[in-house]
N, C-alpha and C positions, 0 to 999 in steps of 0.2 A: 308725579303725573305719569298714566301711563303710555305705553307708546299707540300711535294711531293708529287706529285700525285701516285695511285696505279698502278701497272700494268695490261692492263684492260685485256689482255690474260688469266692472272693466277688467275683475278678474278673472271672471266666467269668458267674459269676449276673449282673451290672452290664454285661456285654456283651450278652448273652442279651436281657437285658430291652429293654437299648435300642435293639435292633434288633426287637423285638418292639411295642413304641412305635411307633416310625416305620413298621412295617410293617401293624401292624392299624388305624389310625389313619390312614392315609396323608399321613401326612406327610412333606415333603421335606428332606433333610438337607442340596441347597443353599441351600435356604430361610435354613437356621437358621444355616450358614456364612456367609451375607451380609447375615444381621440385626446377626448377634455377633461378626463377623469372625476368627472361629476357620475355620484351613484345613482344605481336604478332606483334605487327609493325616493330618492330628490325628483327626480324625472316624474314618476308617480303621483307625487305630490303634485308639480305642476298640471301634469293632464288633468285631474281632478278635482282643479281650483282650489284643495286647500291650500296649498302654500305659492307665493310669488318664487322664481328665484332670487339667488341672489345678484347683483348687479356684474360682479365679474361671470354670474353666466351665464348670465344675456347675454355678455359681450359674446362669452366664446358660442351661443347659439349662432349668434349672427351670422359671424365668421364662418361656421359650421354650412349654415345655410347657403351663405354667399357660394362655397364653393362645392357644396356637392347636388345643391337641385340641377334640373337640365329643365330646361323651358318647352313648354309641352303648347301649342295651342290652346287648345279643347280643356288642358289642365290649367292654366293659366286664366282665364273664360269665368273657368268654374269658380277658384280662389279667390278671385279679383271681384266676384260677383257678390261672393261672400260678406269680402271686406268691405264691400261698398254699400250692401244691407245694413250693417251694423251701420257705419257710418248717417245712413240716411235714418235709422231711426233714433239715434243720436241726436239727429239733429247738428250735423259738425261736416258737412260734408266738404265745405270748403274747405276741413284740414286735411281728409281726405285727395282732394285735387292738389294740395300743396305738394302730399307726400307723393304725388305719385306725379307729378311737373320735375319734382327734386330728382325720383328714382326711378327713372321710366324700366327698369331692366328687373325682369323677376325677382332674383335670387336677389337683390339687394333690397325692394319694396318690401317683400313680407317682414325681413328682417326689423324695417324701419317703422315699421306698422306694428310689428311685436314690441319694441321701442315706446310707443306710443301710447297701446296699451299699458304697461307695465307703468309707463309715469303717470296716467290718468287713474290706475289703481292707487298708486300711492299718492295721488295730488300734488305731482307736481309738471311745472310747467316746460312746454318741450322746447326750451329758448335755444336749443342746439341748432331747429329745423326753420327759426322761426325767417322768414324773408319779408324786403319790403316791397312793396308795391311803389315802381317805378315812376318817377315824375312826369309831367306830360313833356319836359325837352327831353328826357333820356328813352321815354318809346318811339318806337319806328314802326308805325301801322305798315303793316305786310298782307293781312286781309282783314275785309269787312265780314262782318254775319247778320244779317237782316232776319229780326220777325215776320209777318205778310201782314195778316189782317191787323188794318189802325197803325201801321209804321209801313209801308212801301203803297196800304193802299188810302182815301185820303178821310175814312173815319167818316162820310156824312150821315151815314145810316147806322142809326143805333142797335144794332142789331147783327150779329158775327155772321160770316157764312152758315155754321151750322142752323142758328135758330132760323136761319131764312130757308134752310132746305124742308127745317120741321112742318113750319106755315105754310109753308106749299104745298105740304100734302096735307093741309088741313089739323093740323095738328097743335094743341094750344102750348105756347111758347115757354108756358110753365114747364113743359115736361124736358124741353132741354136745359133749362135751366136749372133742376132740380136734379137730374144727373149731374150737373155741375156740382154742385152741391154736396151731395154727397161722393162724389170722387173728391173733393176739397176736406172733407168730413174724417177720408179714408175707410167710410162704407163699404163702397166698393174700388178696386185696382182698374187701370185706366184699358184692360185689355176686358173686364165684364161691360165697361163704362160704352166701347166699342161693339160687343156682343149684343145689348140690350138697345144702342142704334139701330145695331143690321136686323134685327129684328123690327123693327116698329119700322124703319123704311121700305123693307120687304112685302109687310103687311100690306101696306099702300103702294107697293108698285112704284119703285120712286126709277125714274127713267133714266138714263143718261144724259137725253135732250135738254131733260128737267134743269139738270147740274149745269152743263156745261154751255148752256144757251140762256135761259131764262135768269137762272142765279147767276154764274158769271158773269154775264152782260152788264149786269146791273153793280159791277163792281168795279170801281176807275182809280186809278192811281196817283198818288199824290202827286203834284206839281213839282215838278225838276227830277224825275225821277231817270230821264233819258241824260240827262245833262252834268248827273251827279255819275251813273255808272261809267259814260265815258270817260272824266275827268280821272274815277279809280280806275280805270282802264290804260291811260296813259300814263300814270305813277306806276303801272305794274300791281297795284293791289288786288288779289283777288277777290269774289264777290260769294259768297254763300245764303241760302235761305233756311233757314231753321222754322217749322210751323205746324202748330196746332188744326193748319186748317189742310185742303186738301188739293193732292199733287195736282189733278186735272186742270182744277179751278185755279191755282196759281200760274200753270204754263198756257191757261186762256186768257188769262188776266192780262201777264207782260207779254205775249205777244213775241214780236223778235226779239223783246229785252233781254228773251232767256238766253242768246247766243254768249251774254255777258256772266252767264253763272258758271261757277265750277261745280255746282251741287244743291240737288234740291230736298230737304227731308222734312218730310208732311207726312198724313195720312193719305193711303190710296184705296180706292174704289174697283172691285171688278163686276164687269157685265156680262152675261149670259150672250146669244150672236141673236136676241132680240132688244138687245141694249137695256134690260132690264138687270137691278142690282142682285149680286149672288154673293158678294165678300166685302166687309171695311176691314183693312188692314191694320192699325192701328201701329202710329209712328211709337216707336220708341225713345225717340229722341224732341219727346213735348217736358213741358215743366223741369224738373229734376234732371231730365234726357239732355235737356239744353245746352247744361254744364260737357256732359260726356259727348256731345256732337263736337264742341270747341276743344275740348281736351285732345280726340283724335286729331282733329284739325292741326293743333299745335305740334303733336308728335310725327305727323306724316310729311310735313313742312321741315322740322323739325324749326321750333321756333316758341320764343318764349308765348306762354297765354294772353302776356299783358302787351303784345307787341298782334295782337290782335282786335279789332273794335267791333263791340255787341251793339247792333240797333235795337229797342225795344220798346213795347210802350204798354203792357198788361203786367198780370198776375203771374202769366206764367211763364213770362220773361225773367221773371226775376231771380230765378234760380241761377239763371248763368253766372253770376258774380263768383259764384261756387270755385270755376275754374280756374279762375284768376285773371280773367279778360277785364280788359277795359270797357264798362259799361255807359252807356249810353239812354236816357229814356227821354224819347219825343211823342208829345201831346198823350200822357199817362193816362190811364184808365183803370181805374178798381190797384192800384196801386201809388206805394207811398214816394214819389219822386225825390221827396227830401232827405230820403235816407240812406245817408254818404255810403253806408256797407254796402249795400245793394246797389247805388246807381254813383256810379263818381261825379255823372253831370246828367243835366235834365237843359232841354228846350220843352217849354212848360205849352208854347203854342206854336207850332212848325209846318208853316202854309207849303212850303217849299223844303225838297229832302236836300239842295245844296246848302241848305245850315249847316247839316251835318259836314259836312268838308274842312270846317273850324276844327273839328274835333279829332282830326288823322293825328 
C-alpha cells in the first residue's frame, strides 16, 4: 500500500502562508536555513507546495517565528486577514477563533496556524489544540452581546427595518429581499450588497426624517427590556449591540437605554445639511463579522469567549458560535434553533428579554 497522498488544497494554504510570513515580515529564509540547518532546496520546496516539511521542521519554523517576527500593526491586519480568508472559505472558521482565543500574540498564531495547515494536509487531527467548551456552572458571564432587529426589538412586524425603508420609498420588497439573496448566494460581498442600496435609496431621495421618525417610531421593544439591562448592570456585566440593522434607528429605538451600552456596531447612514442620504456605510461586523466583533470583545476584556453571552434570533447570528461565545437564540427566525453547534440553548417563544437572565 502506498503512502497517502497530501492534501493539495491545505498544502497550497501552508505555502501561501509561508511565503506571506517571510514576505510581510521581512524575514530571511537564509537566516532561518542557517540557524536550523535545514537546506535552501527544502525551503523551496516548501514555498512552492510541492513538498510538506518535515515535522521536526515545523517545529524549528515555529520556534523560528516565535522569535524573530516583531508585531507590526498594519502587518499583523494584513496576515490575519489572510488567514481568516482561507478559513472562511473553508468553511472552519470556528477553528480559526479557537487558534487565535489560544494565541492572541502574533509570533505564536502564525506559527500554530502553519501547524494546522500542515495536519489538514496530511489529515490528521489537531487534538493538541483541541479545547472544551465550558459547562454552564464553570462560566462566569462578564458580558452580554445583543442582536437588534427580532431579539432587543419585539418582532411584531414581519418585515426587518431595511425592507420597511424600501416600501417607503415605494419600492417592491422583492428587491430587498433579493439582494439578500444573493449576498447569501455569495453573488455579491456585503460591501456591493451596501453600494447597490445607496444607490436605489438615493434615487428616491430617501430622507433622514424618513429613517429616523417614520421607520423608527414604528419600532418598539421587547417587554422587560429596561428591567433586564439594569439587573446586568447591577452584576457589573457589560452590555453590547452587534447588528445588521442601522446605528440611527437603533439609538432612536432605546432611547436612554443606550446610557446602558458599551458599544454599538450596525450599519451607518450619512446626510447631506439637507438631510438627504449621501453614504451607507456598511458594518463589518454583520454575519461572519459577528464572530470577530466578540472575539475583540474577549481580547480587550481579556477574558475567555465562552464567558461571554450572544443574544440572537436570525440567520445572521448565527455565525457568532464561530468565536466560541456562548450562544443563545430567542424567538428564531429563518434559522435552525435545534442545532446544538450553533445555538447551546434556544427560548423557542420570549414575550419578555428577563428570560434571558436564566441563561448568565
Amino acid at each position: 500500500m502506498g503512502r497517502k497522498k497530501d492534501n493539495l488544497i491545505w498544502k497550497r494554504h501552508f505555502a501561501n502562508l509561508f511565503k506571506t510570513i517571510f514576505f510581510k515580515y521581512e524575514l530571511d529564509y537564509d537566516d532561518f536555513s542557517s540557524e536550523y540547518t535545514w537546506s535552501s532546496s527544502a525551503i523551496r520546496y516548501w514555498k512552492t507546495s510541492k513538498r510538506l516539511p518535515q515535522i521536526e521542521a515545523l517545529s524549528d519554523l515555529r520556534k523560528f517565528l516565535c522569535t524573530h517576527i516583531v508585531s507590526n500593526e498594519a502587518t499583523d491586519k494584513l496576515v490575519i486577514g489572510e488567514i481568516s480568508d482561507v478559513f472562511t472559505k473553508e468553511e472552519m472558521l470556528h477553528e480559526y477563533y479557537r487558534i487565535r482565543n489560544a494565541y492572541p500574540r502574533i509570533n505564536e498564531f502564525v506559527g500554530e496556524i502553519l501547524n494546522f495547515y500542515y495536519n489538514a494536509a496530511k489529515d490528521k487531527p489537531n487534538l493538541d489544540e483541541i479545547t472544551e467548551t465550558k459547562t454552564d456552572k464553570e462560566r462566569n458571564t462578564r458580558v452580554v452581546v445583543f442582536d437588534f432587529d427580532g431579539t432587543l426589538t419585539d418582532g411584531k412586524t414581519n418585515r426587518t427595518t431595511w425592507e420597511s425603508i424600501w416600501t417607503s420609498l415605494g419600492y417592491d420588497v422583492k428587491e430587498c429581499q433579493n439582494l439578500h439573496m444573493k449576498f447569501n448566494r455569495k453573488e455579491i460581498s456585503h460591501e456591493e450588497w451596501c453600494k447597490i442600496t445607496e444607490e436605489k435609496f438615493r434615487e428616491r431621495r430617501l430622507h433622514r426624517d424618513i429613517l429616523e421618525n417614520e421607520i423608527a417610531s414604528k419600532i418598539h421593544l421587547i417587554k422587560g427590556v429596561r428591567k433586564t439591562f439594569n439587573a446586568l448592570d447591577k452584576k457589573n456585566i457589560r452590555i453590547y449591540i452587534v447588528s445588521g440593522s442601522i446605528y440611527s434607528v437603533i439609538k432612536k429605538t432605546m432611547g436612554s437605554l443606550i446610557q446602558y451600552i458599551y458599544d454599538v456596531k450596525a450599519n451607518d447612514f450619512l446626510w447631506d445639511e439637507g438631510g438627504f442620504l449621501t453614504q451607507i456605510i456598511g458594518t463589518k461586523y454583520d454575519f461572519e463579522g459577528k464572530a470577530e466583533f466578540i472575539f475583540e470583545i474577549s481580547q480587550r476584556l481579556n477574558i475567555s469567549p465562552n464567558d461571554i453571552l450572544f443574544v440572537g434570533n436570525s440567520i445572521n447570528d448565527q455565525f457568532a458560535y464561530n468565536s466560541g461565545v456562548y450562544t443563545l437564540c430567542i424567538n428564531p427566525k429563518l434559522t435552525d434553533a435545534s442545532n446544538s453547534k450553533i445555538w447551546n440553548n434556544c427560548i423557542m417563544t420570549c414575550d419578555d428579554l428577563t428570560d434571558i437572565l436564566n441563561y448568565l
